[in-house]
Structures are given as C-alpha cells and as structure tokens.
C-alpha positions as CSV (number, residue, x, y, z in Angstrom):
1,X,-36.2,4.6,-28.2
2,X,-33.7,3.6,-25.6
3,X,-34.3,1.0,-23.1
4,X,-35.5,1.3,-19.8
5,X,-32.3,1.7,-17.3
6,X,-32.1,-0.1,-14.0
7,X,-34.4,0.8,-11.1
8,X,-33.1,1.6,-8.0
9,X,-35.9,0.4,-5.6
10,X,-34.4,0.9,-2.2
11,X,-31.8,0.3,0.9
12,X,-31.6,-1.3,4.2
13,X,-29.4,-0.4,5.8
14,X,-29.0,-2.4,8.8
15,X,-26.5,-2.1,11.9
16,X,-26.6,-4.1,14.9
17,X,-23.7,-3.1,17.4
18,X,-24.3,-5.4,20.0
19,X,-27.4,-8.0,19.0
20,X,-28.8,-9.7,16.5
21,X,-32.9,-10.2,14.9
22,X,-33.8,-11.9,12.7
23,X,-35.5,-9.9,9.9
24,X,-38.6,-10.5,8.8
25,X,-39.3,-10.2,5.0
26,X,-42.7,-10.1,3.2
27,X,-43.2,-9.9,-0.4
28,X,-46.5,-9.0,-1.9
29,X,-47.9,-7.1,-5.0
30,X,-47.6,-3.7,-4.9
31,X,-47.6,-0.5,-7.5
32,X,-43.8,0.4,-5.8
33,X,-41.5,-1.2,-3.8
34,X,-41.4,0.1,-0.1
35,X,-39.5,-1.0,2.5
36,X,-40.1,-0.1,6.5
37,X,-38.1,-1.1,9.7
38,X,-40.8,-1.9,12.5
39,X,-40.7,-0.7,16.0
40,X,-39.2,-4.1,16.7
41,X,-36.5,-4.0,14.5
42,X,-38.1,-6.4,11.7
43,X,-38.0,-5.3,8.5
44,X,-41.4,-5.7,6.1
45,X,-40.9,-5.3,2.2
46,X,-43.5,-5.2,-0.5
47,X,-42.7,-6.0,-4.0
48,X,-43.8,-5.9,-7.4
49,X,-42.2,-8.6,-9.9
50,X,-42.6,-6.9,-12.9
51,X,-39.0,-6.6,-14.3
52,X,-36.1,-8.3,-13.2
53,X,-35.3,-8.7,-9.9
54,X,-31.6,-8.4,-8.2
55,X,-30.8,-8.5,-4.9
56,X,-27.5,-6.8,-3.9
57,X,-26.0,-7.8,-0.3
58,X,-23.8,-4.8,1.0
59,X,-21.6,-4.7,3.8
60,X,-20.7,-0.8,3.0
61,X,-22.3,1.9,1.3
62,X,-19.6,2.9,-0.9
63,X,-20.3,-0.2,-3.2
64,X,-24.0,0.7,-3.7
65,X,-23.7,3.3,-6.6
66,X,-21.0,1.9,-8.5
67,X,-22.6,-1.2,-9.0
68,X,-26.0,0.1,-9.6
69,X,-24.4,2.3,-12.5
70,X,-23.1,-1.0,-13.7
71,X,-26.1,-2.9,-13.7
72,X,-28.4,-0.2,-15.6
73,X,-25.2,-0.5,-18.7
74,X,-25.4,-3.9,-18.9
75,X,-28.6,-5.2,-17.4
76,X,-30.8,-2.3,-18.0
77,X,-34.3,-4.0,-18.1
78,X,-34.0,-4.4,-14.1
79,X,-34.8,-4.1,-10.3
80,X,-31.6,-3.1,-7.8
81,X,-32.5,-3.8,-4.3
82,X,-29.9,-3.2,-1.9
83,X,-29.4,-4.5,1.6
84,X,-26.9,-3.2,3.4
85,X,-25.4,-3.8,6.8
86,X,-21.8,-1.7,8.0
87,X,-21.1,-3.9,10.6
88,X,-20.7,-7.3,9.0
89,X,-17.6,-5.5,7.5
90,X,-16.4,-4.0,10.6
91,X,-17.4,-7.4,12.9
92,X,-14.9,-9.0,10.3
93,X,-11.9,-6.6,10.5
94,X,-12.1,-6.8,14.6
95,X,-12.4,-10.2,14.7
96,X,-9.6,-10.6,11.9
97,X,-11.3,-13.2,9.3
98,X,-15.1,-14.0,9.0
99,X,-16.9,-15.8,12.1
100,X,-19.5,-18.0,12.1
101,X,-22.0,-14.8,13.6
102,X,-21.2,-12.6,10.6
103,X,-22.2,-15.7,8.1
104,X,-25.1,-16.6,9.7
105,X,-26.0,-13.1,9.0
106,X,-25.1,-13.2,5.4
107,X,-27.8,-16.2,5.2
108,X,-30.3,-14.5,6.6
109,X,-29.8,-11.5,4.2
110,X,-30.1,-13.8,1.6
111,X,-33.0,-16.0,2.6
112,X,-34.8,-12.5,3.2
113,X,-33.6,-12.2,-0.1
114,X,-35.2,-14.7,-1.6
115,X,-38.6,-14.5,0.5
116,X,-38.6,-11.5,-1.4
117,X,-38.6,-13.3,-4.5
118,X,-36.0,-12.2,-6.1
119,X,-34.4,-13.8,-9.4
120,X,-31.0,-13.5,-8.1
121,X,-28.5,-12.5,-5.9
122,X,-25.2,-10.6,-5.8
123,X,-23.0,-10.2,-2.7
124,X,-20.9,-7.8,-3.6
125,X,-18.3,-8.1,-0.6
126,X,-15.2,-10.5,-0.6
127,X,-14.6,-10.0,2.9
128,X,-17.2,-12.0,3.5
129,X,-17.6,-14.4,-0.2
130,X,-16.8,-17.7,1.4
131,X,-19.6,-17.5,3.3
132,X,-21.4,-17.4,0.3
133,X,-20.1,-20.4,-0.4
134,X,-22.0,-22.5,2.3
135,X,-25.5,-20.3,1.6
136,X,-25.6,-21.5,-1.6
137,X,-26.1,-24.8,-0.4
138,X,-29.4,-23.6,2.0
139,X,-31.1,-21.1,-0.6
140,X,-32.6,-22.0,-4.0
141,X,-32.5,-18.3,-5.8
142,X,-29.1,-18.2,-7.7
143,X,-26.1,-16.3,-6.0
144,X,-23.1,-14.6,-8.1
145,X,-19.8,-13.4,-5.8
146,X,-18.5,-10.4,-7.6
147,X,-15.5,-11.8,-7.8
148,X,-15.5,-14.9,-8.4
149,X,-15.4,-14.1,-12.5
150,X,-12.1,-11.9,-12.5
151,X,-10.5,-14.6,-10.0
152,X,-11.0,-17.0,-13.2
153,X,-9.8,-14.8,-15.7
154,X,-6.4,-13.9,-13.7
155,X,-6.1,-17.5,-13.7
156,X,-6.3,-17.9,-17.5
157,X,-4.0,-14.9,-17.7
158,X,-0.9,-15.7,-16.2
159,X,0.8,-17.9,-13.2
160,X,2.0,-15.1,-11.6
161,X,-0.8,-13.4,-9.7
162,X,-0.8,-9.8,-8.1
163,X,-3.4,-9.2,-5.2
164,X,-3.9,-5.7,-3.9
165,X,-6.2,-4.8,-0.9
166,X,-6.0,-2.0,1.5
167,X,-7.1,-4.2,4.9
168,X,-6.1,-7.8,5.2
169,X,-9.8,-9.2,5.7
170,X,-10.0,-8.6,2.0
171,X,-6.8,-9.7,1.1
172,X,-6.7,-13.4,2.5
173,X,-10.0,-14.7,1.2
174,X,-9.3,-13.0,-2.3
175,X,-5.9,-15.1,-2.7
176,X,-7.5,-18.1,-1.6
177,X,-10.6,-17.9,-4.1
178,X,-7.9,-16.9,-7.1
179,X,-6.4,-20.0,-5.8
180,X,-9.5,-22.3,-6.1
181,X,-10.4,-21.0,-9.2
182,X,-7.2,-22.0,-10.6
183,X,-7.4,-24.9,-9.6
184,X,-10.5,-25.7,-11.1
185,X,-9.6,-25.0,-14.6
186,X,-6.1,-27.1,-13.7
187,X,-3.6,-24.2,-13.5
188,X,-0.9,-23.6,-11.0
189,X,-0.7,-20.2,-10.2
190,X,1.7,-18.2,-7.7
191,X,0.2,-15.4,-5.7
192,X,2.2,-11.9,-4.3
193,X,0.3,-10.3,-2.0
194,X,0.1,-6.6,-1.1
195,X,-1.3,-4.3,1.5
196,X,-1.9,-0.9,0.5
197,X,-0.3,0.0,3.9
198,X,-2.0,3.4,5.1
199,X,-4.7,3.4,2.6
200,X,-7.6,2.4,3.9
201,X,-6.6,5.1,7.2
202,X,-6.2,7.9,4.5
203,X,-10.1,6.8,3.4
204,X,-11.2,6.9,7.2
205,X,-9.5,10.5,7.4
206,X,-11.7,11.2,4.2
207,X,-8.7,11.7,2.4
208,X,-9.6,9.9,-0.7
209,X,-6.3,11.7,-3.0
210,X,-3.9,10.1,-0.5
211,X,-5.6,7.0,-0.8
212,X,-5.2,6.8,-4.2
213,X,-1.9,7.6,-4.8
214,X,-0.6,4.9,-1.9
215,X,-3.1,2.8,-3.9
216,X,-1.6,3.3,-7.4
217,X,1.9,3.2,-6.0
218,X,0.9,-0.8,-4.7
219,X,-0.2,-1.6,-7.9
220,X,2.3,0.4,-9.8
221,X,5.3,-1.8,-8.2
222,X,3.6,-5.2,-7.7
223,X,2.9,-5.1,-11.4
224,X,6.9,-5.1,-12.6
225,X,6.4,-8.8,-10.4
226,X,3.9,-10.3,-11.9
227,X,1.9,-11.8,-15.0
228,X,-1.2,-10.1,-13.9
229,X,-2.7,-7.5,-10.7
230,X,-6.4,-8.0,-9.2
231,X,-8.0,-5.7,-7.3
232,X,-9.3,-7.4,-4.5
233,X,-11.8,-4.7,-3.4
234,X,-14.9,-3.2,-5.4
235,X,-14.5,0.2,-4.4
236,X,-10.9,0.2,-6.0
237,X,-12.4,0.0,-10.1
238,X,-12.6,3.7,-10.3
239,X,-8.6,3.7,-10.4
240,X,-8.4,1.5,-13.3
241,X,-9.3,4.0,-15.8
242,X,-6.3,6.1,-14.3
243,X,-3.6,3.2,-14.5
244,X,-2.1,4.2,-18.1
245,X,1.4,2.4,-18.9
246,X,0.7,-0.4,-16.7
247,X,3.0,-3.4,-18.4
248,X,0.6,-6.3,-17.4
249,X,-3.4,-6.6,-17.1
250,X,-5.1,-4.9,-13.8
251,X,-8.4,-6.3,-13.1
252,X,-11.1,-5.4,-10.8
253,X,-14.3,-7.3,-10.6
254,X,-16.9,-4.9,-10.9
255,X,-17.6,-5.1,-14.4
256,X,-17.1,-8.6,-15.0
257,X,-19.0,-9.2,-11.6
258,X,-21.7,-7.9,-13.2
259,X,-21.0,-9.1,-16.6
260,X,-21.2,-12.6,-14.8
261,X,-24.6,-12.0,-12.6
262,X,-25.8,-11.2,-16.5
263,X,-25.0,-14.5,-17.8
264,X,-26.4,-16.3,-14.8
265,X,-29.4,-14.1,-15.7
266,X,-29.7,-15.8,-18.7
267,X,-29.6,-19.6,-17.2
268,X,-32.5,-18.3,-14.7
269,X,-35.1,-16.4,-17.0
C-alpha cells in the first residue's frame, strides 16, 4: 500500500501595492483546512493538526508546484500550506536589495505562520533569506531557507564557486550566504558571479525557451571557470535535468532544500 502523498491545503495569495495590514491568523480544529480573506483585508485560517504541518512562505507563484511535488517524494506523510505575496519580490527588485518594510512582512508571514501552528517553516525565496535570518530570533516554530543546504555543499565541493541568477536581487544575497556558509565549516572560497542578462525579460515576455537557452548558455560558460555552479533561484531546477556534459557539479536547492526541511523534521517531531 503506498503512503499517503502530501496534501495541498491551500494559498494566500496576498498583494498590497500601496499599504500594509497586519494579517490576522486563527487556528482551530476543523474537518479541512479553509482559508478566507475578510472584508477588511484580515485573513482567518482554520486548521486541523492531524499530519504534519509545513508552512511554505512564497514571494511568487512559480515556486508553489515545484516544491509541493518535492515535498510529497520526500515527505509524503504531510500538510503544504502556502502563503504567498508577489509583491515582497517585486518591492525588492525596485528598491534594489531587501528593506526593512519587506522583512517586517516576512515576520508577520511567519508569526501567522506559527499562530497557525504549524511544525515548521520554509521560505522558499532567497531574495528575501536574510531576513529570515533575524525572524528566527522572534518565532519559536523552526525555519529552513531553501538554500541554505546547497550553499553548504558548494562549499564542501570546491573553492571556486559559480553563482547564476537572472535578476541581481537574487544574486547578491545568494553569494553572500555561500560565503557565510563557508566560512562556517572554515573554507575559503572564491565566488564568480553571473547574470543571466535578458533572461528574466524573455520570462516576463512569456518566452520561457529563450529563457532557457540564455540560461544554459550562463551556466554552460561559467562552469569551464569554476570548481562548482549554484543556481541561485528555485525556479531554475527544472534545467538541471537538461545540463548533460557539464564538467563540474550544478546545484540548485530545491531538492536538498527540501531534503534539509526533512531532517529538521526529524529534530522537531
């Protein structure tokens, strides 16, 4: 008999333009999970907590499907709720780097979150990871960054580190938390960076084939510099499978992101 996969439970999806509320969460016993945006913008939730429990912060939709395929391989016996908000990503690339508005966001996310009771957390953006950082220190429900586990193992690999991103607001914190990580096993590491230049417009155009093959074509020559390339966006993974004759390692965190919210599973339950 095969196990139960992972169950999809719902999405927020939550855009403020202009303003900011503060959602309001309630969890409570319930035969489903239903979620409901109120006249005034407050969100109510009601919760079972009869399997597992993950909360998955989103700041665009594109990252909801592959992860959730993901989490039903390797953590089947669970609950995927996903909150999403497009304009944490989109306040970031206009502002250039993450502001202290779009973390406080972030927080709330997660304290809703964890009113919800949740058993843990994944944010599954790295545009906005180091504000992760600081939440951690304000909410008691475990939180994985779905990178944080292939920045280690490009460390381990080699010294010479390949980043690839199509928008800069990716690119910059990704470097720096490859950096960290190496530093917290004690290896020097030297990091290339590379901007997929004109991918990311080719995805606005909805031209996903020319974003690919600008895509490939970054990796591709970065990888003839260096010991090892990491894919600094989730939404890139689905290329790996198509990067044949590579001569180093490319790595993209979705599966060990969620090979790593499974072990922190393990230390919670």
């Amino acid at each position: 008999m095969g196990r139960k996969k992972a169950e999809d439970t719902g999405i927020f999806r939550l855009v403020f333009p202009k303003f900011w509320r503060w959602p309001w969460v309630c969890g409570q016993a319930a035969d489903e999970v239903q979620s409901q945006v109120t006249s005034n913008g407050l969100i109510h939730y009601e919760s079972n907590q009869t399997m597992t429990t993950i909360a998955v912060i989103h700041t665009t939709p594109v990252t909801v499907e592959p992860i959730k395929v993901q989490i039903s391989e390797q953590i089947p016996d669970s609950r995927v709720v996903n909150i999403i908000d497009d304009s944490l990503l989109n306040d970031v690339r206009e502002a250039g780097h993450l502001t202290p508005e779009v973390a406080s966001r972030i927080h709330s996310y997660m304290a809703n979150a964890q009113a919800m009771r949740v058993d843990i957390i994944l944010n599954a953006c790295s545009s906005v990871g180091e504000a992760v950082d600081s939440v951690r220190n304000f909410v008691s429900t475990p939180v994985v960054k779905i990178d944080e586990a292939m920045a280690e193992e490009a460390s381990v690999i080699g010294r010479r580190i390949g980043v690839v991103a199509t928008v800069s607001t990716t690119l910059d914190p990704t470097v720096r938390l490859v950096k960290k990580k190496a530093s917290e096993i004690g290896r020097t590491v030297e990091v290339t960076e590379r901007i997929a230049e004109g991918a990311f417009e080719a995805l606005l155009r909805g031209d996903i084939a020319r974003h690919d093959d600008i895509l490939k074509s970054a990796i591709s020559t970065l990888a003839q510099q260096v010991d090892v390339v990491v894919l600094a966006q989730v939404s890139m993974a689905r290329l790996v499978p198509h990067l044949d004759g590579m001569r180093v390692p490319v790595l993209s965190s979705l599966r060990s992101g969620v090979a790593a919210l499974k072990r922190a599973l393990g230390n919670v339950l």
